[in-house]
PDB file of the backbone (N, CA, C, O) and the ligand in Angstrom, with CONECT records:
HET     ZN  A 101       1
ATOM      1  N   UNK A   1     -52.120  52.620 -46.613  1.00  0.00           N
ATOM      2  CA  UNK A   1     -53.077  51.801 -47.380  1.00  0.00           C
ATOM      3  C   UNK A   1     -54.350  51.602 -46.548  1.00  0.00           C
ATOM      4  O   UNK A   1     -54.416  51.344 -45.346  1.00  0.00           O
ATOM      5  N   UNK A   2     -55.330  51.770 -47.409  1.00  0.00           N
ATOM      6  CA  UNK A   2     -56.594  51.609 -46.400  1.00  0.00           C
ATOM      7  C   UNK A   2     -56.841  49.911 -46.090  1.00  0.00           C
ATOM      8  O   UNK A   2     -56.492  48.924 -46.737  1.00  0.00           O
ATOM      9  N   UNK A   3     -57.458  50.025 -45.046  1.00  0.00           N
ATOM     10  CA  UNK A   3     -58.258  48.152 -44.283  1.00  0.00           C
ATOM     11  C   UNK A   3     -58.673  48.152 -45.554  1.00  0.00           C
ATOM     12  O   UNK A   3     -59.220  49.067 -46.169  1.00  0.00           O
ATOM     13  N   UNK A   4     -58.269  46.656 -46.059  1.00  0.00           N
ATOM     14  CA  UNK A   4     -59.022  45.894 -46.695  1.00  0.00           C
ATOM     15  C   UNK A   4     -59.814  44.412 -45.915  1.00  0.00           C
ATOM     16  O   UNK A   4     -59.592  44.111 -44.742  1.00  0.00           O
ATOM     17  N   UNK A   5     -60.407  43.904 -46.498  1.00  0.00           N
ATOM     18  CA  UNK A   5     -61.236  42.366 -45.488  1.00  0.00           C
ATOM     19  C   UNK A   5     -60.655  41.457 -46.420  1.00  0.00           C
ATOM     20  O   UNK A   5     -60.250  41.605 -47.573  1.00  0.00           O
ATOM     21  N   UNK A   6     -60.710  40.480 -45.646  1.00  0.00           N
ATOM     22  CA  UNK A   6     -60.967  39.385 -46.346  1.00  0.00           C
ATOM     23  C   UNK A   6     -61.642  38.864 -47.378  1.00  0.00           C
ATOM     24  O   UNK A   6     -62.507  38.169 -46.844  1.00  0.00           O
ATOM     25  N   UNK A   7     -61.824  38.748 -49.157  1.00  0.00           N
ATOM     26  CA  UNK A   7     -62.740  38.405 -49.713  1.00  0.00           C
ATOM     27  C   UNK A   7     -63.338  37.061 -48.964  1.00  0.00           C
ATOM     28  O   UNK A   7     -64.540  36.913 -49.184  1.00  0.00           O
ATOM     29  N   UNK A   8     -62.703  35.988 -48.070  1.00  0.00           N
ATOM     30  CA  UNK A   8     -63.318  34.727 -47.544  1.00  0.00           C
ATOM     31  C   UNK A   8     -64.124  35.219 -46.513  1.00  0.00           C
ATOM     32  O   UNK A   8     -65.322  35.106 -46.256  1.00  0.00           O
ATOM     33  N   UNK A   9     -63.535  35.577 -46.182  1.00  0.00           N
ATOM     34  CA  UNK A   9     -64.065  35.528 -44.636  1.00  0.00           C
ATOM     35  C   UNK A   9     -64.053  37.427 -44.136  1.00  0.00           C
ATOM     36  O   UNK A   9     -63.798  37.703 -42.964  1.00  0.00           O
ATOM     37  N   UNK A  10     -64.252  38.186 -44.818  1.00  0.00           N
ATOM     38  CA  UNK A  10     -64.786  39.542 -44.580  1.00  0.00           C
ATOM     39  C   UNK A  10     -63.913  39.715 -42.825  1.00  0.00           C
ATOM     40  O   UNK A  10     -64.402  39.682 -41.696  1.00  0.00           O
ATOM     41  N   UNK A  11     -62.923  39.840 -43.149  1.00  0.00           N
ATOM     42  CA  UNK A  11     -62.044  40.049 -41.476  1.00  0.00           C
ATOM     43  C   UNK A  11     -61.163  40.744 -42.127  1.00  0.00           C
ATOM     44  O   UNK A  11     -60.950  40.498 -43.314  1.00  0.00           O
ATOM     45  N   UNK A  12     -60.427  41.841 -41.390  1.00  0.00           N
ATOM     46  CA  UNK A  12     -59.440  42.700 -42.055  1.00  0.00           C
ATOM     47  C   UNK A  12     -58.129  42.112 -42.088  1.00  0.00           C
ATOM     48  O   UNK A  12     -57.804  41.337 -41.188  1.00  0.00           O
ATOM     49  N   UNK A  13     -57.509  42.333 -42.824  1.00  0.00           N
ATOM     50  CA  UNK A  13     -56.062  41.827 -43.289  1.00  0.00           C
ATOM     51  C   UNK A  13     -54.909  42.528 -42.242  1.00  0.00           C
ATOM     52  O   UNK A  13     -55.216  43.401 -41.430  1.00  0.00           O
ATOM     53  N   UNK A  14     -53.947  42.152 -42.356  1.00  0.00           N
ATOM     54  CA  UNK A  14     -52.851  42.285 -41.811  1.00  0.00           C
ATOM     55  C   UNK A  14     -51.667  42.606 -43.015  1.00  0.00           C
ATOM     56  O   UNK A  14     -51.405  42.012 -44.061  1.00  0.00           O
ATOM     57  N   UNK A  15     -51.119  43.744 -42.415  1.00  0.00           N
ATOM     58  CA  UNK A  15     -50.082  43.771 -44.000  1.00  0.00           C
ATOM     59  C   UNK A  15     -49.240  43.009 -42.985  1.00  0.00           C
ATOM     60  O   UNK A  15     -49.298  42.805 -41.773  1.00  0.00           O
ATOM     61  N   UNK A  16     -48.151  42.556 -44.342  1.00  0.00           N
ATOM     62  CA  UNK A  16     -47.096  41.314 -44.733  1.00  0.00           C
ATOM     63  C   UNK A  16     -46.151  41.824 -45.251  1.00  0.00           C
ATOM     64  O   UNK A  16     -46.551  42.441 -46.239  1.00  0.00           O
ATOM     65  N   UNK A  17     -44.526  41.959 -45.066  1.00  0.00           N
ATOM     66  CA  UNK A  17     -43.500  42.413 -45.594  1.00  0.00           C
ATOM     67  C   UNK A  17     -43.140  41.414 -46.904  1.00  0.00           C
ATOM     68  O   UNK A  17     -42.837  40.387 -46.296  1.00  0.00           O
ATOM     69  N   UNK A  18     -43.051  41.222 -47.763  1.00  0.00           N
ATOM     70  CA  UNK A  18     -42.275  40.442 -48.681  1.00  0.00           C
ATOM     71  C   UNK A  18     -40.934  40.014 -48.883  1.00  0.00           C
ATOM     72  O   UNK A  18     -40.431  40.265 -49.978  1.00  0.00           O
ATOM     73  N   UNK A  19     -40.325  39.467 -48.104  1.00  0.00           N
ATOM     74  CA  UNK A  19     -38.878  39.807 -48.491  1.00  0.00           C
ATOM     75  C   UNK A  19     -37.697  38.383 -49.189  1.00  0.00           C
ATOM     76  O   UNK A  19     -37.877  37.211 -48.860  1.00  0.00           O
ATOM     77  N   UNK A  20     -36.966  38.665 -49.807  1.00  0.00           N
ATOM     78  CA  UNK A  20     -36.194  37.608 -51.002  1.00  0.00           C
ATOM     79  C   UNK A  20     -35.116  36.846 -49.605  1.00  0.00           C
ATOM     80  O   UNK A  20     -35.093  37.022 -48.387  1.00  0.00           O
ATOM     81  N   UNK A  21     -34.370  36.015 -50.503  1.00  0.00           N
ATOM     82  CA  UNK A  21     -34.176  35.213 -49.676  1.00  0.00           C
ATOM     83  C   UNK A  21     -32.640  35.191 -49.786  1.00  0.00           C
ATOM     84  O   UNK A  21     -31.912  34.216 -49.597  1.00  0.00           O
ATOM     85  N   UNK A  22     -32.244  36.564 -50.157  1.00  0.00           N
ATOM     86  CA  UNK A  22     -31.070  37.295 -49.506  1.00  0.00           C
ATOM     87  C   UNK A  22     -30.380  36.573 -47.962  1.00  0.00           C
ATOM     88  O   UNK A  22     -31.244  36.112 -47.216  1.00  0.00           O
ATOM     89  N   UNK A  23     -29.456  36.502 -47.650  1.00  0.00           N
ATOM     90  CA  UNK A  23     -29.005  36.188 -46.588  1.00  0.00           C
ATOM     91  C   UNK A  23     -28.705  37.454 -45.632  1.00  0.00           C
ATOM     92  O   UNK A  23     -27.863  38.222 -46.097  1.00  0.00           O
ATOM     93  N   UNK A  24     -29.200  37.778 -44.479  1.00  0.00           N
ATOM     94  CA  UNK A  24     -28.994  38.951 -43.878  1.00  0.00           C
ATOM     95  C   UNK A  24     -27.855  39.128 -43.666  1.00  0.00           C
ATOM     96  O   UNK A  24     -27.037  38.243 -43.416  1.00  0.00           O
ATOM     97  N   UNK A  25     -27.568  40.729 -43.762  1.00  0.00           N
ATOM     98  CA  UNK A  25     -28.217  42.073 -44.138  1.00  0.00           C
ATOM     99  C   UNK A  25     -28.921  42.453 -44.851  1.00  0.00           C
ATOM    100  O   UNK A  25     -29.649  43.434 -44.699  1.00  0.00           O
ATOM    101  N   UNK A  26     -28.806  41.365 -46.288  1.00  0.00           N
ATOM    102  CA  UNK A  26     -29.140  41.983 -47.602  1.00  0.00           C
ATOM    103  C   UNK A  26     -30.098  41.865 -47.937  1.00  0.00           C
ATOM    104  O   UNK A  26     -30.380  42.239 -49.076  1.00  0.00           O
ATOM    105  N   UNK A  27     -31.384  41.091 -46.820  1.00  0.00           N
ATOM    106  CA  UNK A  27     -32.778  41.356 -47.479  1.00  0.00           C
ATOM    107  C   UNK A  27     -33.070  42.567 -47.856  1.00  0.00           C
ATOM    108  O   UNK A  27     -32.717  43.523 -47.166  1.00  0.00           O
ATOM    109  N   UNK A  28     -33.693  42.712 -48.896  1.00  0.00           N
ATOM    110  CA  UNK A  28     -34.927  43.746 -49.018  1.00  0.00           C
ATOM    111  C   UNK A  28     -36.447  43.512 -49.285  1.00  0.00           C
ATOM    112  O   UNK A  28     -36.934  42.381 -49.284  1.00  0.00           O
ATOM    113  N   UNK A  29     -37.052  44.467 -49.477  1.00  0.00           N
ATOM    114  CA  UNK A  29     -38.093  44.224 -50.291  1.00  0.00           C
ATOM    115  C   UNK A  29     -38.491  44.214 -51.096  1.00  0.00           C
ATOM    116  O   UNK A  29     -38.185  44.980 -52.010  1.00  0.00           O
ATOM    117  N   UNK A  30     -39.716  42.994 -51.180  1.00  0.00           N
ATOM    118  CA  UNK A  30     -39.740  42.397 -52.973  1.00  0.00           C
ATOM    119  C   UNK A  30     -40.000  43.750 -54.323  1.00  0.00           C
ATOM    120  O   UNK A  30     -40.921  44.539 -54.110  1.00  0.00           O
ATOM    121  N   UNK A  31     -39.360  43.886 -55.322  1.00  0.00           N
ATOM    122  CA  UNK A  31     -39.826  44.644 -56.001  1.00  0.00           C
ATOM    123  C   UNK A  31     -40.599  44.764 -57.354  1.00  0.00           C
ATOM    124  O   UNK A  31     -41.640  45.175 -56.841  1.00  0.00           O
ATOM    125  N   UNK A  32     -40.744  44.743 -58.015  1.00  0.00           N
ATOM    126  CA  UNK A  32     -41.513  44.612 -59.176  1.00  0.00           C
ATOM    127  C   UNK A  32     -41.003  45.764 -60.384  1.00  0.00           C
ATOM    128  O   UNK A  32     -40.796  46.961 -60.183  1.00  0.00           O
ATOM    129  N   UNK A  33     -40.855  44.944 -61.824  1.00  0.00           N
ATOM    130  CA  UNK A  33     -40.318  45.917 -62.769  1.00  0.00           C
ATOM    131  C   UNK A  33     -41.605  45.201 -64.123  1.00  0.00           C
ATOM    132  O   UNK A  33     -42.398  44.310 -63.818  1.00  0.00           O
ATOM    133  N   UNK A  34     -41.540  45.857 -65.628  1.00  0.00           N
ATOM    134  CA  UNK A  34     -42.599  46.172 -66.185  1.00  0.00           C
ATOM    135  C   UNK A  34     -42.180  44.346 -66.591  1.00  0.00           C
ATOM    136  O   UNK A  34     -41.286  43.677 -66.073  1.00  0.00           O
ATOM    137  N   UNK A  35     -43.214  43.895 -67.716  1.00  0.00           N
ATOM    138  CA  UNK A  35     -43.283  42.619 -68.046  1.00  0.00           C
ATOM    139  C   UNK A  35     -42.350  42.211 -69.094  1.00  0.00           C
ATOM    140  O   UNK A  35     -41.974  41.041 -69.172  1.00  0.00           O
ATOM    141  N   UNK A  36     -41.863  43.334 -70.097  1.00  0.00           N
ATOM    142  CA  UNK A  36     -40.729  43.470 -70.807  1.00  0.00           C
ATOM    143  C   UNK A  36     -39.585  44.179 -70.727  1.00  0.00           C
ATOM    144  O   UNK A  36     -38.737  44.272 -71.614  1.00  0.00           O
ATOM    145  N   UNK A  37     -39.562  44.821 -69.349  1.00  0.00           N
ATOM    146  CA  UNK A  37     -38.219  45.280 -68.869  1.00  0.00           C
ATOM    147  C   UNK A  37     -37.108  44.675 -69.766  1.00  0.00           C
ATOM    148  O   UNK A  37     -37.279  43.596 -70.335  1.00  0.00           O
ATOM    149  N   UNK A  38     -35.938  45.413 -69.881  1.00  0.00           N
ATOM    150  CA  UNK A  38     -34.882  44.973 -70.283  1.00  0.00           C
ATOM    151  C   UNK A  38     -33.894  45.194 -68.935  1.00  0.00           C
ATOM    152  O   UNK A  38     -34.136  45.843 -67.917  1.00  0.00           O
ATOM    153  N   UNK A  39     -32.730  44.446 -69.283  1.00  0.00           N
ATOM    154  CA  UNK A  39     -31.549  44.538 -68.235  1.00  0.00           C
ATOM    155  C   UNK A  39     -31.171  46.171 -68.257  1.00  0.00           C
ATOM    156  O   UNK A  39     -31.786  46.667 -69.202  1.00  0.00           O
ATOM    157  N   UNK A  40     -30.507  47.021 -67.667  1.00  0.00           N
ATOM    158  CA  UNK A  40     -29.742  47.840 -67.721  1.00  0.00           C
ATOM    159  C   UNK A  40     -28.378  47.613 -68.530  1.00  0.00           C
ATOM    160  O   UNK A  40     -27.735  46.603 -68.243  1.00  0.00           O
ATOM    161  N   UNK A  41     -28.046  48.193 -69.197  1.00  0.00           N
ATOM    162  CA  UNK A  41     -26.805  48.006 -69.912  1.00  0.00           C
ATOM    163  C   UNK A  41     -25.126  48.214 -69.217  1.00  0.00           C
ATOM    164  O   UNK A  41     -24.121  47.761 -69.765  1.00  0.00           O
ATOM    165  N   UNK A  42     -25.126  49.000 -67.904  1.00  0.00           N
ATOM    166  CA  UNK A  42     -24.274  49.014 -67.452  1.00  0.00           C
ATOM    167  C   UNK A  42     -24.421  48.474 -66.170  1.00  0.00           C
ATOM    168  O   UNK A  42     -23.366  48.592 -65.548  1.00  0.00           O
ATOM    169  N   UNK A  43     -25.470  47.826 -65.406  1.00  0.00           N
ATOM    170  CA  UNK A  43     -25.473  47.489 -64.120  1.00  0.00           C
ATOM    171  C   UNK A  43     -26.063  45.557 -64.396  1.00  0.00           C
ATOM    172  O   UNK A  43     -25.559  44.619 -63.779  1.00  0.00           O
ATOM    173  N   UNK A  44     -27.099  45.424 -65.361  1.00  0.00           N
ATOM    174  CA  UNK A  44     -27.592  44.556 -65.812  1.00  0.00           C
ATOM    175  C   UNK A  44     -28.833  44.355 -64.549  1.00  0.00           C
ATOM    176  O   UNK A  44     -29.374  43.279 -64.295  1.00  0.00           O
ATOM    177  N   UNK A  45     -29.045  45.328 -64.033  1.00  0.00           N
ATOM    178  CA  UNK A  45     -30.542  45.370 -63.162  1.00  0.00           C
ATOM    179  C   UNK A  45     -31.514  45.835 -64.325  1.00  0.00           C
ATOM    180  O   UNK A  45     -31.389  46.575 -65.301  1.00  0.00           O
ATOM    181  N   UNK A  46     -32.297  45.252 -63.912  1.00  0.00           N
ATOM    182  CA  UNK A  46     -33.877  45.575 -64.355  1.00  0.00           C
ATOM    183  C   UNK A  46     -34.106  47.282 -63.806  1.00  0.00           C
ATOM    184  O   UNK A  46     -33.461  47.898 -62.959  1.00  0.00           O
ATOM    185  N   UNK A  47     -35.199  47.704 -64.594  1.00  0.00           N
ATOM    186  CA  UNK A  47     -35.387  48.948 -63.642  1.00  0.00           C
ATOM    187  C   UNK A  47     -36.863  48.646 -62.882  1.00  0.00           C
ATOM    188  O   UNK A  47     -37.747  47.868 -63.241  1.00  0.00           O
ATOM    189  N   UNK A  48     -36.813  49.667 -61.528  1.00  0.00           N
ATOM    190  CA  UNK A  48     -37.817  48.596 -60.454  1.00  0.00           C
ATOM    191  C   UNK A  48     -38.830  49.902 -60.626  1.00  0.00           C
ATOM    192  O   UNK A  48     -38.685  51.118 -60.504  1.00  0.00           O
ATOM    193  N   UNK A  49     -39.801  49.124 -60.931  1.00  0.00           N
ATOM    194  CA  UNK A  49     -40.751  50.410 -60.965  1.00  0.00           C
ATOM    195  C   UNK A  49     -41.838  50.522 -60.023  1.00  0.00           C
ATOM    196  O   UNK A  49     -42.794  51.277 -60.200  1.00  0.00           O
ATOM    197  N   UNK A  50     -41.650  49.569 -58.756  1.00  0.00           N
ATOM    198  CA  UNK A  50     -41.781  49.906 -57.581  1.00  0.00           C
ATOM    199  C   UNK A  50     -41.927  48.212 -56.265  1.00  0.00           C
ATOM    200  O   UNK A  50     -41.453  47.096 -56.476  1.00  0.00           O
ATOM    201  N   UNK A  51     -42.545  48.568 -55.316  1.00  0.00           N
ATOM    202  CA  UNK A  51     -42.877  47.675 -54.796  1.00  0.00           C
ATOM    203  C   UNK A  51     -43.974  46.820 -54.578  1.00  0.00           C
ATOM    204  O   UNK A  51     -45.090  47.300 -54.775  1.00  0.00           O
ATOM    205  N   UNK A  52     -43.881  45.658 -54.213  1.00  0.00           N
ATOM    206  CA  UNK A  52     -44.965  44.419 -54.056  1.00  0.00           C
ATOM    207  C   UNK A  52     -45.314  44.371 -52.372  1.00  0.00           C
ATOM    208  O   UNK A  52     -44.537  43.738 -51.656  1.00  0.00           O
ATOM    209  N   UNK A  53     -46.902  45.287 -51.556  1.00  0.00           N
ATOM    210  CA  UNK A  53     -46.854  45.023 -50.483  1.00  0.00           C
ATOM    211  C   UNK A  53     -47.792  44.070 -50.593  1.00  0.00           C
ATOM    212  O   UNK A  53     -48.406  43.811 -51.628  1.00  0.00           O
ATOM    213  N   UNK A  54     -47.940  43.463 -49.399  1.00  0.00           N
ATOM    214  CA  UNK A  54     -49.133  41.952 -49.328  1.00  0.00           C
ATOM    215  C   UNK A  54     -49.880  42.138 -47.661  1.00  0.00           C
ATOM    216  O   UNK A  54     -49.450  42.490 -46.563  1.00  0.00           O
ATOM    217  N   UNK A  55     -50.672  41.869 -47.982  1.00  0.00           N
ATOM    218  CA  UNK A  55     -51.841  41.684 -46.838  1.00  0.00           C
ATOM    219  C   UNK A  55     -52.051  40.173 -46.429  1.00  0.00           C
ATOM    220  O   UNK A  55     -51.731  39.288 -47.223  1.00  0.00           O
ATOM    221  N   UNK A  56     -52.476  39.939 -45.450  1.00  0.00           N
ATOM    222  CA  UNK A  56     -52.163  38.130 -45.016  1.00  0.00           C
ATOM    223  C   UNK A  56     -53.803  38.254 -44.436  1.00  0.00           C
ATOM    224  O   UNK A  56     -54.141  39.259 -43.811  1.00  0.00           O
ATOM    225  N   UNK A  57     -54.712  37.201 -44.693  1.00  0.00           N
ATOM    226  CA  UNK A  57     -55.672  37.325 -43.666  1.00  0.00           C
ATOM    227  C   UNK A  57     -55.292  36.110 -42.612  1.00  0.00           C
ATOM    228  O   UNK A  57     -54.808  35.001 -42.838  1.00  0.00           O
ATOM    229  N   UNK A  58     -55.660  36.684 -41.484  1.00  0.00           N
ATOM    230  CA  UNK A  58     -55.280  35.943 -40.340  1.00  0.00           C
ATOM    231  C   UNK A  58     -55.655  34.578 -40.229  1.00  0.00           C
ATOM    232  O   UNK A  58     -54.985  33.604 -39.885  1.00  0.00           O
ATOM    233  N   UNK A  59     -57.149  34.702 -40.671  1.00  0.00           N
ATOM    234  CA  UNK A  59     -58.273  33.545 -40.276  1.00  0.00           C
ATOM    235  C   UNK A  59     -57.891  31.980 -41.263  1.00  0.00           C
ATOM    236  O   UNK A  59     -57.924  30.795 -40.931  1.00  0.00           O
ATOM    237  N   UNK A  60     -57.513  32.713 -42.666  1.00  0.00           N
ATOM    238  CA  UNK A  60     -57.692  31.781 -43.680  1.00  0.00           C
ATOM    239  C   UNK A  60     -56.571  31.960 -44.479  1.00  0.00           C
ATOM    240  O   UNK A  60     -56.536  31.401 -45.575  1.00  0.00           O
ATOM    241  N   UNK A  61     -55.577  32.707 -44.072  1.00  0.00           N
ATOM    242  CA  UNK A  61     -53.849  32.696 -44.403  1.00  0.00           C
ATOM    243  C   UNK A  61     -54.068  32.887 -45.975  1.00  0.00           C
ATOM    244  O   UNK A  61     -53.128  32.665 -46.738  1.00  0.00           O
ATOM    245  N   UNK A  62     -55.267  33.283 -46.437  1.00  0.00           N
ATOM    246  CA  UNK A  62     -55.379  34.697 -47.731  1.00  0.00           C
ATOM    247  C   UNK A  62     -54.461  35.263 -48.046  1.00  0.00           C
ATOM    248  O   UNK A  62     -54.341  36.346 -47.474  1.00  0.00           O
ATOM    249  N   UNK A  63     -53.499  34.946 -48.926  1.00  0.00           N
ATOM    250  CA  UNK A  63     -52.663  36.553 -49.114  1.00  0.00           C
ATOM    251  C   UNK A  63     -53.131  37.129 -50.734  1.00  0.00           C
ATOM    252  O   UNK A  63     -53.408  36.579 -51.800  1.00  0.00           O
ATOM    253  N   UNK A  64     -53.048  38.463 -50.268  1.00  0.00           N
ATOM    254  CA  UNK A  64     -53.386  39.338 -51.606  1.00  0.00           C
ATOM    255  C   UNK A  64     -51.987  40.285 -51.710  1.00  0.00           C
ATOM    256  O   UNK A  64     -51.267  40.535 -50.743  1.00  0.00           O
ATOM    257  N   UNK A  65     -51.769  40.736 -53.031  1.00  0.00           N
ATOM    258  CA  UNK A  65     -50.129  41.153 -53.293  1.00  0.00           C
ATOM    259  C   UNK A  65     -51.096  42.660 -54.420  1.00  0.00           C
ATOM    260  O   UNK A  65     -51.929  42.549 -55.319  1.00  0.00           O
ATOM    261  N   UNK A  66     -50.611  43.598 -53.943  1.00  0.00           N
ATOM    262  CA  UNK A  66     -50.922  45.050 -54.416  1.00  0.00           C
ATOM    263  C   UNK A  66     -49.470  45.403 -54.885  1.00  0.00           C
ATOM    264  O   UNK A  66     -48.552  45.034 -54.152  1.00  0.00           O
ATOM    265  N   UNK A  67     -49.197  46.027 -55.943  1.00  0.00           N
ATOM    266  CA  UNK A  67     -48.421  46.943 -56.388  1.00  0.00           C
ATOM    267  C   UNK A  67     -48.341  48.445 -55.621  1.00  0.00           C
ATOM    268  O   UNK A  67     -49.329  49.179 -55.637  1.00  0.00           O
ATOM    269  N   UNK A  68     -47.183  48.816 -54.998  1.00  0.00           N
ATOM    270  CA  UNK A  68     -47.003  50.094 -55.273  1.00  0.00           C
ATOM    271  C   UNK A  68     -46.126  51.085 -55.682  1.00  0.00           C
ATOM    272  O   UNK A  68     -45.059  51.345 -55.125  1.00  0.00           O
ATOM    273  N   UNK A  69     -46.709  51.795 -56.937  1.00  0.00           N
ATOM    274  CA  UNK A  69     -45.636  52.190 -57.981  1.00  0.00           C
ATOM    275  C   UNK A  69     -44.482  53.014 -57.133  1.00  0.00           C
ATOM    276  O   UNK A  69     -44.723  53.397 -55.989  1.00  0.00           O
ATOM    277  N   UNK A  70     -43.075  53.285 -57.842  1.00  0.00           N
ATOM    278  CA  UNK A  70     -42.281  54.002 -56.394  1.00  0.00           C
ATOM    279  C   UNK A  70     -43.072  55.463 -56.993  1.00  0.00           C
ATOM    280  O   UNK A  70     -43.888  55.521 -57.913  1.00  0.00           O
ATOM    281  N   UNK A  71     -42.591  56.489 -56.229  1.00  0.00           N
ATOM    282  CA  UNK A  71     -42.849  57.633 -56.208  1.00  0.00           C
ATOM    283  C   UNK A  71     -41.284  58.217 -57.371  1.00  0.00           C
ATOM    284  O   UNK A  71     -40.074  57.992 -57.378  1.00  0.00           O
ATOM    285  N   UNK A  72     -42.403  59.158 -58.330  1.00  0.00           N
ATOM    286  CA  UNK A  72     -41.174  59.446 -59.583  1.00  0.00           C
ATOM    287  C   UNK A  72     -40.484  60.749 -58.479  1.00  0.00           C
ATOM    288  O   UNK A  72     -39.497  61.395 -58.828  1.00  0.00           O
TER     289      UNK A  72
HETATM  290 ZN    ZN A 101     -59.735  34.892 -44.878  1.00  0.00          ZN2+
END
């Protein structure tokens, strides 16, 4: 992902892992599915149609959250 800045304060971001609040091992990372997803019929998961990375700005604790679709 390319440097992005800060919209506040024009300073480059820091990426940020997202992660649920799984009890370890079982974190992962956050994922994202469509706005009317349905359950799966045999697993009852959503289908994930990819991930949520986030950028933190250092200065002013900014976070911005980008989609990225998985790879088909
Ligand atoms: Zn900032």
């Amino acid at each position: 992902m390319a440097t992005r800045t800060c919209p506040d304060c024009n300073r480059p971001m820091m990426g940020i892992r997202l992660i649920d609040k799984a009890y370890s091992p079982a974190h992962t990372s956050l994922d994202y599915t469509a706005a009317d997803a349905e359950r799966g019929m045999w697993f009852g998961r959503y289908p994930v149609e990819g991930q949520i990375e986030g950028l933190m700005c250092d200065e002013c604790g900014r976070v911005l959250l980008y989609a990225k679709p998985k790879e088909q």
